[in-house]
C-alpha positions as CSV (number, residue, x, y, z in Angstrom):
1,X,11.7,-22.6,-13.6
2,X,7.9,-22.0,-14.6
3,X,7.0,-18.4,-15.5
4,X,4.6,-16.6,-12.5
5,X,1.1,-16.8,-13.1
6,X,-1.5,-14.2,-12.7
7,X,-0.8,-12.5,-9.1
8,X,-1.6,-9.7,-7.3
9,X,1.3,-7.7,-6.9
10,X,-0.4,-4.6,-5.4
11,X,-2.0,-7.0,-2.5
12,X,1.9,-8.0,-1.7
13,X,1.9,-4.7,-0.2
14,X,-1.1,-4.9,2.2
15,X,-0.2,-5.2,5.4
16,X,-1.1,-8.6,7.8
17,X,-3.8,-6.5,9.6
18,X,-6.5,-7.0,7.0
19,X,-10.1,-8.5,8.9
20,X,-13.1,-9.5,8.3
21,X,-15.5,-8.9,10.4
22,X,-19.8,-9.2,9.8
23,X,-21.8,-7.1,12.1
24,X,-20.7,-3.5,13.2
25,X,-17.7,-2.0,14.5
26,X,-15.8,-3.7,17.1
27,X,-13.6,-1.9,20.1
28,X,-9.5,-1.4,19.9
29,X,-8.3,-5.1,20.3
30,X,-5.8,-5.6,23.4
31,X,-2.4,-6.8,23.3
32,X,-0.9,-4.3,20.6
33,X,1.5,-1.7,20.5
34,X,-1.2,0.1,18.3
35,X,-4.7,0.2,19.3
36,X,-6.1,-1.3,16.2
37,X,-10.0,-1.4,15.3
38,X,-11.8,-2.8,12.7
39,X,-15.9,-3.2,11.3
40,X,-18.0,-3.7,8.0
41,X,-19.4,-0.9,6.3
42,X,-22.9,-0.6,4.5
43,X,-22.1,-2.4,1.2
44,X,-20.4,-5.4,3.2
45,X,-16.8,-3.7,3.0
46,X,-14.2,-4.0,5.9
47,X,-12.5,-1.4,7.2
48,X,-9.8,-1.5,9.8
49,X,-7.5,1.4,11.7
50,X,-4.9,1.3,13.9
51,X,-3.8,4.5,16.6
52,X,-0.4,4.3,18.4
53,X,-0.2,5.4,22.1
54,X,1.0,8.8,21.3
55,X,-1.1,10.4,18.3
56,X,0.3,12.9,16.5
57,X,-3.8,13.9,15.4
58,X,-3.0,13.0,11.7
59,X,-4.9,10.2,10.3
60,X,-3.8,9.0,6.9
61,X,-6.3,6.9,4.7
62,X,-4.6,4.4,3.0
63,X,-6.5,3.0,-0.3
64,X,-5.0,-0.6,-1.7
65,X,-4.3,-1.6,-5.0
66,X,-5.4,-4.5,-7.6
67,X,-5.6,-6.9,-6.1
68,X,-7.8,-9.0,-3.6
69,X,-10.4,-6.5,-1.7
70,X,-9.2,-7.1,2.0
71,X,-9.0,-3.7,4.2
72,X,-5.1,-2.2,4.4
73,X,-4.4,1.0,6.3
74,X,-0.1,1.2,5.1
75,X,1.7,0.8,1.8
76,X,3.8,-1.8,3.1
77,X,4.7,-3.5,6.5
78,X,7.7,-1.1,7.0
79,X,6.1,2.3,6.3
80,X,3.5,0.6,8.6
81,X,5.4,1.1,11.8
82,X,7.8,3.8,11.0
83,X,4.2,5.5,10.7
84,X,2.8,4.4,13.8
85,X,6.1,4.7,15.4
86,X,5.9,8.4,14.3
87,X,2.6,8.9,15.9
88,X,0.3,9.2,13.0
89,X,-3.3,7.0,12.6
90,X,-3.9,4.8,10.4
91,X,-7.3,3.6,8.2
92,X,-7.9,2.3,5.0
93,X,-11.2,0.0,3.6
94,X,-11.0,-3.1,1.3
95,X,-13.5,-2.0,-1.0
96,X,-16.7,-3.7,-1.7
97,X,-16.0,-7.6,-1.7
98,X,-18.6,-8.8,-3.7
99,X,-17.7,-7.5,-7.4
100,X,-14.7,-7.2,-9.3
101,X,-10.9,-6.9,-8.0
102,X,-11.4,-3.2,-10.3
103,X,-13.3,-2.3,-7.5
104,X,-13.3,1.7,-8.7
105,X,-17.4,1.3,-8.1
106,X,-17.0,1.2,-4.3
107,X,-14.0,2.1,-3.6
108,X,-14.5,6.1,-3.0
109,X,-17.4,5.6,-1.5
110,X,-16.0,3.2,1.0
111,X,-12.7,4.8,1.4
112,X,-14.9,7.9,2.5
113,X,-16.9,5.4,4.3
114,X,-14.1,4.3,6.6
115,X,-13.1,7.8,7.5
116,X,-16.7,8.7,8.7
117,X,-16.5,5.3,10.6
118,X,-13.1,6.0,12.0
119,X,-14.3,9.3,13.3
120,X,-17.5,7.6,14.9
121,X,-15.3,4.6,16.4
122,X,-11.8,6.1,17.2
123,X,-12.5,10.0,17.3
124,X,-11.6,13.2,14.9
125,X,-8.4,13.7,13.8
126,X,-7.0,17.4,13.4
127,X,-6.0,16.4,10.0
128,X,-6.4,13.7,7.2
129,X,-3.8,12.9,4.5
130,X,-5.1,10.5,1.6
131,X,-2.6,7.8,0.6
132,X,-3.1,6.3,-2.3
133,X,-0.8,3.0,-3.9
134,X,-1.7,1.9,-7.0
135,X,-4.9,1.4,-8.7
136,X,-5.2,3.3,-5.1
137,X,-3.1,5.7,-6.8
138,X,-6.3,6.6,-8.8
139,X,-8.3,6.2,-6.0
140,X,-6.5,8.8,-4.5
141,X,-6.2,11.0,-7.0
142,X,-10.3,10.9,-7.3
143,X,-10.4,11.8,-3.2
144,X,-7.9,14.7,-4.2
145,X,-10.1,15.9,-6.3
146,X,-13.7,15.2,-4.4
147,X,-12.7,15.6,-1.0
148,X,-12.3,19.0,0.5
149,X,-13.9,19.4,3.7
150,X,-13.1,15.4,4.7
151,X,-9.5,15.4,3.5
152,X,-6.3,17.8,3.7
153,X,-3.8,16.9,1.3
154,X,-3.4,13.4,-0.5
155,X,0.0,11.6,-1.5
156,X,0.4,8.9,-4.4
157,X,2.5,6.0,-4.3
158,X,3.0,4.4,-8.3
159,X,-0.3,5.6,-9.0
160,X,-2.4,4.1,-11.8
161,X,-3.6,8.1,-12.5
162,X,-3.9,7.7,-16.2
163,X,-7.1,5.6,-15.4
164,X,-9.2,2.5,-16.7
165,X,-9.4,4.1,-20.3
166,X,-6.1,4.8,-21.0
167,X,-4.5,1.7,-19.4
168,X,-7.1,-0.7,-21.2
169,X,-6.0,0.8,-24.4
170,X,-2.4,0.9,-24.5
171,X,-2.8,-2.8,-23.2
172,X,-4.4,-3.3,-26.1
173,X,-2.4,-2.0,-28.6
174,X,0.8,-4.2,-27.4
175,X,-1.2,-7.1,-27.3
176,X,-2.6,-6.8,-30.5
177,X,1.0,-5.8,-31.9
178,X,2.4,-9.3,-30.2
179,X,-0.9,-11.0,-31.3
180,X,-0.5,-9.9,-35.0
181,X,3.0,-10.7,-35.4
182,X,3.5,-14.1,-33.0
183,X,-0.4,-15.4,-32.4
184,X,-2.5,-14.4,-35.1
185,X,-4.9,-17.1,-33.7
186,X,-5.5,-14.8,-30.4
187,X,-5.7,-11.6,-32.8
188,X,-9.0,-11.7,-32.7
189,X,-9.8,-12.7,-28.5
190,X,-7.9,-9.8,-26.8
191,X,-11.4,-8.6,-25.6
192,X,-14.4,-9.8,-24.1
193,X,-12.2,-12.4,-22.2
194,X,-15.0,-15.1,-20.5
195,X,-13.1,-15.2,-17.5
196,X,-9.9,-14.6,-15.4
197,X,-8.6,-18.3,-16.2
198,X,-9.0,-17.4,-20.1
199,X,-7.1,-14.3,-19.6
200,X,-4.5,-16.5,-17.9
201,X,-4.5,-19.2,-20.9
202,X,-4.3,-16.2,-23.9
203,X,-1.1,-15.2,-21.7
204,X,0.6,-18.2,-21.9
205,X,0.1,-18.3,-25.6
206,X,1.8,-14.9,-25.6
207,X,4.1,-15.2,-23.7
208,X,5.6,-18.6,-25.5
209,X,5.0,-16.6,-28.9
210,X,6.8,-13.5,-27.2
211,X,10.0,-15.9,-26.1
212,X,10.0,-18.0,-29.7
213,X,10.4,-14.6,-31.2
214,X,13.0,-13.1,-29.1
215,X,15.5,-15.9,-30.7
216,X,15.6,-13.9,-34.3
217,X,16.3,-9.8,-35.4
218,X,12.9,-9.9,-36.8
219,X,11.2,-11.1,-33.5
220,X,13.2,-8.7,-31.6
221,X,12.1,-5.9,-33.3
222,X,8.4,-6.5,-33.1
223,X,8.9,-6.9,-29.6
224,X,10.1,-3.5,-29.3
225,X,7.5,-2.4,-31.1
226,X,4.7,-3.7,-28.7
227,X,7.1,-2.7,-25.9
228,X,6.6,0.9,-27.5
229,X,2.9,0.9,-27.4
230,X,3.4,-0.2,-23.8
231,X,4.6,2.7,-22.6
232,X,7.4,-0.4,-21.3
233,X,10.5,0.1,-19.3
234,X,13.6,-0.5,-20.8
235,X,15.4,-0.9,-17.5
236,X,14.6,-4.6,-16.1
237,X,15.2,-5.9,-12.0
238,X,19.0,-6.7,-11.7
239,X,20.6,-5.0,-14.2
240,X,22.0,-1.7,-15.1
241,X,20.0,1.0,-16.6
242,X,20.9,0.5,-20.8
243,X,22.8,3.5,-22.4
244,X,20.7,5.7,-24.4
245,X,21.8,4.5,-27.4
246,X,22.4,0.8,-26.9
247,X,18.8,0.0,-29.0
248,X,19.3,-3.8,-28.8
249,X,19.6,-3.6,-24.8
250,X,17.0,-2.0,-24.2
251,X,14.5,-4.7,-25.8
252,X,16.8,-6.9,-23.9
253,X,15.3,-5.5,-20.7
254,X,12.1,-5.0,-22.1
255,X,11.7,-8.6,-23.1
256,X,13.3,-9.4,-19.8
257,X,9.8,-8.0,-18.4
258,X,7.6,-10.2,-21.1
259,X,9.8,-13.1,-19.8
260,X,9.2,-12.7,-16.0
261,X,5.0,-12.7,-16.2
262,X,4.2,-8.9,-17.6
263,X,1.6,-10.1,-19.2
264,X,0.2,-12.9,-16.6
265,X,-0.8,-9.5,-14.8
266,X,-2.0,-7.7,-17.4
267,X,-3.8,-10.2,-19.7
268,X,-6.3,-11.3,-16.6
269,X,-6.6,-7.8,-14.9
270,X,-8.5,-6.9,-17.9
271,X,-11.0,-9.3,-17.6
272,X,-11.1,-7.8,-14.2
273,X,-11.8,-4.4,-15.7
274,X,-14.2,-5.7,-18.2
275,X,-16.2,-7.5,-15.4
276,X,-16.5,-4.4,-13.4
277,X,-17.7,-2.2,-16.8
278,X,-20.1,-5.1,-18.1
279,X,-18.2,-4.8,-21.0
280,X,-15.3,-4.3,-23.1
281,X,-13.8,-0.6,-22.5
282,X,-11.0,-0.9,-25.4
283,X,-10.9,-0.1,-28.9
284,X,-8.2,0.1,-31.6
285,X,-10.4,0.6,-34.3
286,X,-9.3,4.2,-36.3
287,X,-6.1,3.9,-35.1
288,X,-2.8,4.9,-36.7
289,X,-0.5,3.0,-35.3
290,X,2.5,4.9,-37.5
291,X,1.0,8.0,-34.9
292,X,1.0,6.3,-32.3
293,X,4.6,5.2,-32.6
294,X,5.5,8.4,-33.4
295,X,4.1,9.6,-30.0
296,X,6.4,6.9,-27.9
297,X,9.8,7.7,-26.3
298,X,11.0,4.3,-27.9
299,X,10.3,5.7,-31.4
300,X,14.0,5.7,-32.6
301,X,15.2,2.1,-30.6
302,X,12.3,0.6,-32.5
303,X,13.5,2.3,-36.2
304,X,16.5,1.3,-36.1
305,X,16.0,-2.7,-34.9
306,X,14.3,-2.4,-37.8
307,X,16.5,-1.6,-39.9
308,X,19.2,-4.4,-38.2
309,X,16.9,-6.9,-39.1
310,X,15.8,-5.5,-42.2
311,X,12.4,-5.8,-41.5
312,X,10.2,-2.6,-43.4
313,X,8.5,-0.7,-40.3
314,X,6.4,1.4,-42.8
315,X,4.7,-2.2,-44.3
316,X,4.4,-3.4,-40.3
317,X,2.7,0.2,-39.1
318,X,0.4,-0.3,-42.5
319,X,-0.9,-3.6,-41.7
320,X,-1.4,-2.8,-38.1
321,X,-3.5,0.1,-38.8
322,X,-5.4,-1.8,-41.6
323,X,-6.4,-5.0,-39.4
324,X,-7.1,-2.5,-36.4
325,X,-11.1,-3.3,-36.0
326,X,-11.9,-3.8,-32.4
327,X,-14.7,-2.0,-30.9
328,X,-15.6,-0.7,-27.5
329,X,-19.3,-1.4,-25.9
330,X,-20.3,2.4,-25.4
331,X,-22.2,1.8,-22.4
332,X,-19.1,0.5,-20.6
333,X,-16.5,2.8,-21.4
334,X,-18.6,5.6,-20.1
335,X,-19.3,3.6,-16.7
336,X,-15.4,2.9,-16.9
337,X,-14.6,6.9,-17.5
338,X,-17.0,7.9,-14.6
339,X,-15.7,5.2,-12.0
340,X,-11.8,5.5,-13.0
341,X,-10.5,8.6,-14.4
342,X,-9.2,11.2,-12.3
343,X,-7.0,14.7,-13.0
344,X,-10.1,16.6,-13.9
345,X,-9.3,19.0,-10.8
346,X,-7.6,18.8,-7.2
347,X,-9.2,20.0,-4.1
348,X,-6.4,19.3,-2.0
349,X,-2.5,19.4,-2.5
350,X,-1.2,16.3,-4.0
351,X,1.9,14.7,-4.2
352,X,2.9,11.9,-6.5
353,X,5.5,9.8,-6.6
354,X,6.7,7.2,-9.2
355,X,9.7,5.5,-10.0
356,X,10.8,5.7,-13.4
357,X,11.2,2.1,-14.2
358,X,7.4,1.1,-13.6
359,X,6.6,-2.4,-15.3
360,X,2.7,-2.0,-14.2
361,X,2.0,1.7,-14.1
362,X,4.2,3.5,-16.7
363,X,5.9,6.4,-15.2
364,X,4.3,8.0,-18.3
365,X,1.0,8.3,-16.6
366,X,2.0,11.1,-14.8
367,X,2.6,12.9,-18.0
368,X,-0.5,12.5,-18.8
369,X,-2.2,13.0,-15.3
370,X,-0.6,16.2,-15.2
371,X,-1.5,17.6,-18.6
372,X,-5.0,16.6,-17.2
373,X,-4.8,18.6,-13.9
374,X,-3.4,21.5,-15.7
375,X,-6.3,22.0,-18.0
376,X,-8.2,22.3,-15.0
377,X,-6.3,24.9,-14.1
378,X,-5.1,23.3,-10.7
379,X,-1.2,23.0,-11.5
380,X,-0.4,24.5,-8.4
381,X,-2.0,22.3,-6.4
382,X,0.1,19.1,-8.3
383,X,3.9,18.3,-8.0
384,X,5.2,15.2,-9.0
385,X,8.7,13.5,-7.8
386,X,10.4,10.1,-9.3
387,X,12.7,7.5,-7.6
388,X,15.5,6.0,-9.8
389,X,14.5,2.2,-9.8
390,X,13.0,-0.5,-11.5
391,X,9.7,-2.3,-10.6
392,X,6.3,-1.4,-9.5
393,X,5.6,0.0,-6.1
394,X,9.3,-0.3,-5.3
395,X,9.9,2.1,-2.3
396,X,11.6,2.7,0.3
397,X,10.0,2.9,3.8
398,X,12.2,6.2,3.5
399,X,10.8,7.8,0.0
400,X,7.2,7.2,1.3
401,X,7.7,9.2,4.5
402,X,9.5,12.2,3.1
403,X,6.9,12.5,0.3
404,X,4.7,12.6,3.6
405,X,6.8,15.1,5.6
406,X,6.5,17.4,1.7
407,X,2.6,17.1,1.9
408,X,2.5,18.6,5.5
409,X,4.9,20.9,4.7
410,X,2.6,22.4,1.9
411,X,-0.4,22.1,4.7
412,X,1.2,23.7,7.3
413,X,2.8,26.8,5.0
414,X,0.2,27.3,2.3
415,X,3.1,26.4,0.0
416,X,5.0,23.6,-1.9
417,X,8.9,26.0,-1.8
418,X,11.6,23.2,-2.3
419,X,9.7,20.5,-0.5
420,X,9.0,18.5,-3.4
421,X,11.7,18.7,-5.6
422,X,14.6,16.0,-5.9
423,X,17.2,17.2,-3.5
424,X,14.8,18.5,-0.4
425,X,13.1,14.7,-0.8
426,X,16.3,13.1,-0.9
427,X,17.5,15.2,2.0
428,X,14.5,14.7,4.1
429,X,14.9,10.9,3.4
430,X,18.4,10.8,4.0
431,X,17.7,12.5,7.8
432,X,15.1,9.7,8.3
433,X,17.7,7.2,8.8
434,X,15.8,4.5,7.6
435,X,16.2,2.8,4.4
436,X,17.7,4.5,2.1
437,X,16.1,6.8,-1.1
438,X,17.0,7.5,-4.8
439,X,14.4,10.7,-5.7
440,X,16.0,11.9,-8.5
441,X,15.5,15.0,-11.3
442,X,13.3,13.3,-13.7
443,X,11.0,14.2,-16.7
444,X,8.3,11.8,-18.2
445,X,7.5,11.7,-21.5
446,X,4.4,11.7,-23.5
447,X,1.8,8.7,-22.4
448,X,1.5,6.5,-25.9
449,X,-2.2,5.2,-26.6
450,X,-4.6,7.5,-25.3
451,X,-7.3,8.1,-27.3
């Protein structure tokens, strides 16, 4: 079976609604269930809503993830109608269309865009909850921080909150791990990539190099050691979470994710990023990559495939850290850190939600997100809740509205209480009757490869 190529898992959970439209707003469309509306917005970005027959007067503002920049208003098709069915709006923007899929330039802008153009068009809501999936995630975490006075409260779905810096980087330092040790050709072309189809073409090579190694101790080993700087799940889609101590099935699961197309996402998203910065906005340069291992939860599963294989980490770390001599272009990691960081401050309650098995978005940016939010001294405006399962995105219709139901219950009491801990989720989603939920007590750890 061929390997998946570069895809854009985040669009997979747009809804079908998505228009295009030139020209200015057009009325509700007939023949719905929901009255649904759609226009263009000043920088050539689309923007659609939908209203059911009863409104409940809460809009939500959905913002997409990576992916192609077509207007969404609803992480997924199911949590589309059990919203609608439950009386809220819905709106959401595709971004601007003409630049990069890391559409962080516009995508504020036009997300705040599409609420002034829903109120114009449709009519003011009593309240408006930011939903952010994704590279939305970010985006939503940025509106929870800029948008008091046009937004309420704000919920995050997987969000990428760590932002473009961070994610870049880590990237790089498992690619250049894999690169060293499997590719030394590509050691050298992890940045700068010419296009999306080059990024494509230095996955293959890695991913080959990646699956030729997994056949020997040594190979396994480094694998785990680039799964490491990956902030990588150890838990993989159809199996059972390894045992804590069971080292060698971990990097099982790990290179299960290599094996499936990881890296068809990630190689080509960054020439995404790099298109959007006008420049390369990673560096590895000065870094210690016996630190940085130090800093990973899969520190010990990584010393002791070592020592199976009797491989010498110490000489591996050295020669890391000595070849380490990529360099950033100044100019666009600081366009990169002003368009996509976020966790400098919240205006507005947040909730976020992640599961813990995140292949795309390491649950470990949340770590780091929070440490972020809590130097700004707005802790109390963050909580944070996990799902035990595997994959990106991976949801329930059920999860998503009970981390809705917690955000309105902090609105409407001044207050978080119980709302967003494990068992008042799981409740809440249990008395949905919907799909099914799995929130469960969990504890990130530290985000490997920031800078």
């Amino acid at each position: 079976m061929p390997r998946p190529r570069f895809s854009t898992l985040a669009a997979a959970c747009a809804t079908a609604l998505a228009t295009a439209l030139l020209g200015p707003a057009t009325g509700a469309h007939a023949g719905s269930t929901a009255a649904q509306y759609s226009g263009t917005l000043s920088d050539g970005a689309t923007w659609i809503a939908e209203t059911p027959a009863r409104w409940n007067g809460t809009l939500l503002l959905f913002s997409h993830g990576f992916g192609p920049t077509t207007a969404a208003d609803a992480p997924s098709p199911g949590a589309r109608q059990a919203l609608l069915d439950a009386g809220y709006a819905l709106t959401g923007s595709s971004y601007d269309p003409n630049g990069s899929m890391w559409a962080l330039d516009s995508a504020e802008r036009d997300q705040f865009a599409a609420l002034t153009a829903f109120r114009r068009q449709v009519g003011t809501p009593t309240r408006v909850i930011s939903v952010g999936q994704s590279m939305g995630g970010l985006v939503n975490a940025r509106i929870a921080r800029d948008g008091a006075g046009r937004v309420d409260g704000a919920l995050g779905l997987c969000g990428l909150v760590a932002g473009g810096v961070d994610l870049d980087n880590y990237q790089l330092d498992a690619e250049y791990t894999l690169a060293t040790f499997f590719d030394p050709a590509d050691a050298d072309a992890l940045v700068n990539l010419d296009s999306q189809a080059a990024g494509g073409a230095l996955a293959d090579r890695l991913t080959n190099a990646v699956e030729a190694a997994q056949q020997t101790p040594t190979g396994r080993a480094r694998i785990a050691l680039a799964g490491a700087y990956l902030n990588l799940a150890d838990w993989a889609p159809g199996q059972q979470p390894p045992a804590r101590g069971d080292f060698a099935g971990q990097e099982q699961q790990q290179y299960a994710w290599l094996a499936q197309g990881l890296l068809h996402f990630i190689v080509p998203a960054r020439w995404s990023v790099e298109q959007s910065a006008d420049g390369n906005t990673s560096w590895n340069k000065g870094v210690d990559y016996t630190g940085l291992l130090r800093e990973s939860t899969h520190a010990k599963q990584v010393e002791s495939l070592y020592r199976d294989a009797g491989l010498d980490l110490r000489a591996d770390l050295n020669h890391l850290t000595r070849g380490a001599d990529i360099t950033a272009d100044p100019k666009a990691v600081a366009h990169l850190k002003q368009t996509s960081t976020a966790g400098q401050g919240l205006a507005v309650p947040l909730l976020d939600i992640h599961t813990i098995a995140d292949q795309l978005v390491p649950v470990e940016q949340e770590s780091a997100f929070a440490a972020r939010v809590r130097r700004a001294g707005d802790s109390a405006l963050l909580r944070q809740a996990y799902v035990a399962r595997q994959s990106h995105c991976n949801f329930t219709t059920a999860e998503v509205v009970a981390g809705l139901h917690a955000v309105e219950h902090r609105l409407d009491t001044g207050h978080w209480g119980d709302s967003a801990t494990a068992a008042q989720l799981q409740h809440g989603a249990d008395e949905l009757g919907l799909d099914g939920a799995a929130f469960t007590d969990y504890r990130p750890s530290r985000l490997s490869g920031t800078r």
